[in-house]
C-alpha positions in Angstrom: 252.0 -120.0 -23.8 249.4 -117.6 -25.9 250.9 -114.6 -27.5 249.4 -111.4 -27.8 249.5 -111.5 -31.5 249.3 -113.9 -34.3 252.1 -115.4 -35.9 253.3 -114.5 -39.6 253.2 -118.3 -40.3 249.9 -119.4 -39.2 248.2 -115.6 -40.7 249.6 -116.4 -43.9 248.5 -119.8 -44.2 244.8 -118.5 -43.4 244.4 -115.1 -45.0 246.4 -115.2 -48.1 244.7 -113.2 -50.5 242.4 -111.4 -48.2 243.3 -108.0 -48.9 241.3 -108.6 -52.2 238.2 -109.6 -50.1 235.6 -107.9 -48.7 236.0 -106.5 -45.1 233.4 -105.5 -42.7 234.2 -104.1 -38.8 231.0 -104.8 -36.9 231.7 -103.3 -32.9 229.7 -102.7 -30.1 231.2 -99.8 -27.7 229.1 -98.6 -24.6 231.3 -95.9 -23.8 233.4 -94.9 -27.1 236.4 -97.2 -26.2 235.9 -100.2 -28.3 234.6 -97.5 -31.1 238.0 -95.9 -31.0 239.4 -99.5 -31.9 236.7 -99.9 -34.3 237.4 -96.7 -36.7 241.0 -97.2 -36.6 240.9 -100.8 -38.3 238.7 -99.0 -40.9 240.8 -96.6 -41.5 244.1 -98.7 -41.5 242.4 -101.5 -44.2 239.5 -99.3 -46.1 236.9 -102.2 -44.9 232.9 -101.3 -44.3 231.9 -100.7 -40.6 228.7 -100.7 -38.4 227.9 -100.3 -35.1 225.9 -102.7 -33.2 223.2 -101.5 -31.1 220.7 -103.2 -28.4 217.0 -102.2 -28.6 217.0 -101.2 -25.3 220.9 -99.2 -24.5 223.0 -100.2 -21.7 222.2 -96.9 -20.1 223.6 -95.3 -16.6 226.7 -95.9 -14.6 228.9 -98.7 -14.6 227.9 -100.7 -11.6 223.8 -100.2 -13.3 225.9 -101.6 -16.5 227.4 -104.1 -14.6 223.9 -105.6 -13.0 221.9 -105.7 -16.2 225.0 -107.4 -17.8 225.3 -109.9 -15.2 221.8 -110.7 -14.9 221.4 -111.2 -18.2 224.5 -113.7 -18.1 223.2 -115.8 -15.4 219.5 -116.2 -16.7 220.4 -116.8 -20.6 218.6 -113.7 -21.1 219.8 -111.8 -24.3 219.1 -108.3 -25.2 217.6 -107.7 -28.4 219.9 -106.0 -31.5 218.5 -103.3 -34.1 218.7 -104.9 -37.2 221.9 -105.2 -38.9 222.3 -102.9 -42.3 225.2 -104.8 -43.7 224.2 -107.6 -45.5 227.2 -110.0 -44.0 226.8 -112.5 -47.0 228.5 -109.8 -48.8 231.5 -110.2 -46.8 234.7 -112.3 -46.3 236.3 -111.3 -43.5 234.4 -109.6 -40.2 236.1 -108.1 -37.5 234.5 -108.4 -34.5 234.9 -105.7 -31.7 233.4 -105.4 -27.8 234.6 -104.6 -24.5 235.6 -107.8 -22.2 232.5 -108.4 -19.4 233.0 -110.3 -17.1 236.3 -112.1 -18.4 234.3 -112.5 -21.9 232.6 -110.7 -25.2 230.0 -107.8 -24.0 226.5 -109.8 -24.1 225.2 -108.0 -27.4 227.8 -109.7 -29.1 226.1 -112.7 -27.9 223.2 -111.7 -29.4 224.7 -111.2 -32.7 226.6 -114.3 -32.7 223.3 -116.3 -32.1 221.1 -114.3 -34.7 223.6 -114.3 -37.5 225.2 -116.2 -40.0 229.2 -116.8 -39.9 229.6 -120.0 -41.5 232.7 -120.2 -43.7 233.8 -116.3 -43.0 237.1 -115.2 -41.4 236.6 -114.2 -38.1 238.5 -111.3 -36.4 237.9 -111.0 -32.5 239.1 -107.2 -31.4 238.5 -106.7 -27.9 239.2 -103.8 -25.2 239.3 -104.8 -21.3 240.6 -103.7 -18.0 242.9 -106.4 -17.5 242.5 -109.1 -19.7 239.9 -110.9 -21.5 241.4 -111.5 -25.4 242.2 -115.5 -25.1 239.1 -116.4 -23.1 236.5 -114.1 -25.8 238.4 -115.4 -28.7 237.7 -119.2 -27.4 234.1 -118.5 -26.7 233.4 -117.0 -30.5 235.2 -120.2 -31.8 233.0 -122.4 -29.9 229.8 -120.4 -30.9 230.8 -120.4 -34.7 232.4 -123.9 -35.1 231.5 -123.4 -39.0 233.5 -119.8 -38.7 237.3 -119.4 -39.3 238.3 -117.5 -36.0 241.5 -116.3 -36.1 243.5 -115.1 -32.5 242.5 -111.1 -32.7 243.3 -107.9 -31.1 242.9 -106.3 -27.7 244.4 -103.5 -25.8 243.8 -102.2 -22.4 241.3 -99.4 -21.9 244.3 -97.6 -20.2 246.9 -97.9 -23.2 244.1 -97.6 -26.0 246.2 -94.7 -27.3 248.8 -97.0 -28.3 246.4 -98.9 -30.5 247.1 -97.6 -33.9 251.0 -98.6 -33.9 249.7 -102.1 -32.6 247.0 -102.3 -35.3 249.1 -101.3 -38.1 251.7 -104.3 -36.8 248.9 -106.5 -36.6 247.0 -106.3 -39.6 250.3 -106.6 -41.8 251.0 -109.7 -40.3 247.7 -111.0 -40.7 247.7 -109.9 -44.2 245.0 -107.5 -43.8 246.9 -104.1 -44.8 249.5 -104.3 -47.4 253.2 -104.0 -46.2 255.5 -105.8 -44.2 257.0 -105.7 -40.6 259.9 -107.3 -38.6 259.1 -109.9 -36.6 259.3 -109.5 -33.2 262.3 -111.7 -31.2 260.7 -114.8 -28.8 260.9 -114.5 -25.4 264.0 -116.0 -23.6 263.4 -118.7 -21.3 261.5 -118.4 -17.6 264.0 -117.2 -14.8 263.5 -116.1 -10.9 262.4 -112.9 -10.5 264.7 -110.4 -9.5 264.6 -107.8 -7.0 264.6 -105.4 -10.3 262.5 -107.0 -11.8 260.4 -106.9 -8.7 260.0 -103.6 -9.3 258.8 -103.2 -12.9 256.3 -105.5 -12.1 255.2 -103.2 -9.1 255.4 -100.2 -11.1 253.4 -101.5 -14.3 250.6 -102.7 -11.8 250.4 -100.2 -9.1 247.9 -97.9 -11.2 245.5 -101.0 -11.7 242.6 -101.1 -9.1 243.0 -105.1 -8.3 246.4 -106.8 -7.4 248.0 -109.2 -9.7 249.5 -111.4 -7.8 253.5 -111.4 -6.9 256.0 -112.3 -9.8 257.6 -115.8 -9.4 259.5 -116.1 -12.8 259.8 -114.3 -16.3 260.9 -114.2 -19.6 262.4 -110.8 -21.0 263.0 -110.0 -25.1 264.2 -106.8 -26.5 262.4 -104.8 -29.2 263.5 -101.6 -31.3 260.6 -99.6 -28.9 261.1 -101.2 -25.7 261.9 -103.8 -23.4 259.1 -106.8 -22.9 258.6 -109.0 -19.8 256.3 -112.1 -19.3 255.9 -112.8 -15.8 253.7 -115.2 -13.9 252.6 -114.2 -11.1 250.4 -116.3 -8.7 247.4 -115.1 -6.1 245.7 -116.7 -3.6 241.7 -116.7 -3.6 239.1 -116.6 -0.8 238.8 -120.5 -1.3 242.6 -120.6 -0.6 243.4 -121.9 -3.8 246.5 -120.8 -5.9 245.8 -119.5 -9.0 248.1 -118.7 -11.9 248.5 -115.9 -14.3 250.5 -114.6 -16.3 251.1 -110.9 -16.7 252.6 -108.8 -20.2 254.3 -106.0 -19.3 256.1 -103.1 -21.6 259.0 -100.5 -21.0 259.0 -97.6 -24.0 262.7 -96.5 -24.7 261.6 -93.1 -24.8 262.8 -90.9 -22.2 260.5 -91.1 -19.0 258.6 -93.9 -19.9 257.1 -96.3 -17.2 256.2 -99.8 -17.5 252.6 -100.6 -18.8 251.1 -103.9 -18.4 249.4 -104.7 -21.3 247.4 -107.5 -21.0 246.6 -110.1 -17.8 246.1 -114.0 -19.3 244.9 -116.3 -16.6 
């Protein structure tokens, strides 16, 4: 099962040392979220950033987005970056940052994946989505920069992306990208039926989101210092009458009042 975040094992093995090397955030953001994202890794490790912008701007409203976006990803068609003013053979380590469309990486970052040169840099992905989108972008950059070392990233749900800086400053101290150190977090226990409780944190956690998730068949619970975690899968059925699988991350703050959150949907 993928994990939201890396492991301390596997991020030392790969970035010892690199908080002595040179850091560079390059983003794309259409509507400020993934920019949000974007300035709080630079603030958090000091790297350089820049902001990657098409020729022509994804201008207009989402479904206008959503068109140009898919048309483009069905005819191979890729829109056209300003040049970049970073010089990336100055640079170690890249973050890279976009908004998930259509289950993947925004198509600029397509762009600038095709047009650049990655080989032999640490790879970041840092991703913001609806539902989901992490596993399946981070997969996609491996397989376009085979010659890159892409690490497992970031993401956080457009919803919760107020939450991002506690998550970022946990993240890039295990990866060894900001000094300090953290406690790592307990494993999940092992799968078991669903409860009616349970039943209804799932409801509760997903009954802001504008698609269902599917209905809970088992999870996995673990207990943190800020809150209580669940792993559920969940199944659907689609139009072709398949089953389809997912599984569904979803938080409980111990804070007075809080709700639970899903925070991210891996299918």
């Amino acid at each position: 099962m993928k994990k939201i975040f890396i492991t301390l094992a596997i991020a030392a093995m790969a970035l010892t040392g690199c908080t002595q090397k040179k850091a560079l955030v390059l983003y794309y953001s259409e509507t400020g979220t993934t920019e949000k994202v974007a300035l709080e890794i630079q603030r958090q490790t000091g790297a350089d950033i820049e902001k990657i912008e098409p020729e022509v701007p994804y201008t207009g409203n989402f479904q206008e987005t959503a068109q140009r976006g898919g048309r483009e990803m069905r005819s191979g068609e890729l829109p056209e970056l300003k040049p970049l003013k970073s010089r990336l053979d100055k640079y170690d380590v890249v973050f890279i940052g976009y908004p998930i469309w259509f289950g993947t990486y925004a198509m600029p970052i397509a762009t600038l994946l095709k047009d650049n040169a990655f080989e032999g840099k640490t790879i970041i992905p840092f991703c913001t989505f609806g539902s989901g989108g992490l596993n399946e972008s981070s997969d996609a950059i491996r397989k376009a920069l085979p010659k890159a070392n892409v690490l497992a990233g970031y993401g956080v749900r457009t919803a919760r992306v107020e939450h991002a800086a506690e998550e970022l400053d946990r993240f890039l101290k295990e990866s060894g990208l900001k000094e300090g150190t953290v406690e790592k977090l307990p494993e999940y226990g092992e799968d078991q039926a669903v409860t009616a409780e349970d039943s209804i944190v799932f409801a509760k956690a997903c009954s802001g989101y504008q698609y269902p998730l599917g209905t809970p068949v088992s999870v996995a619970k673990r207990t943190t210092e800020e809150s209580a975690d669940y792993r559920f899968v969940a199944v659907t059925r689609g139009m072709d009458g398949q089953q389809n699988t997912s599984v569904v991350y979803v938080t409980v703050g111990k804070a007075e009042g809080s709700q639970p959150e899903f925070t991210q949907v891996v299918r």
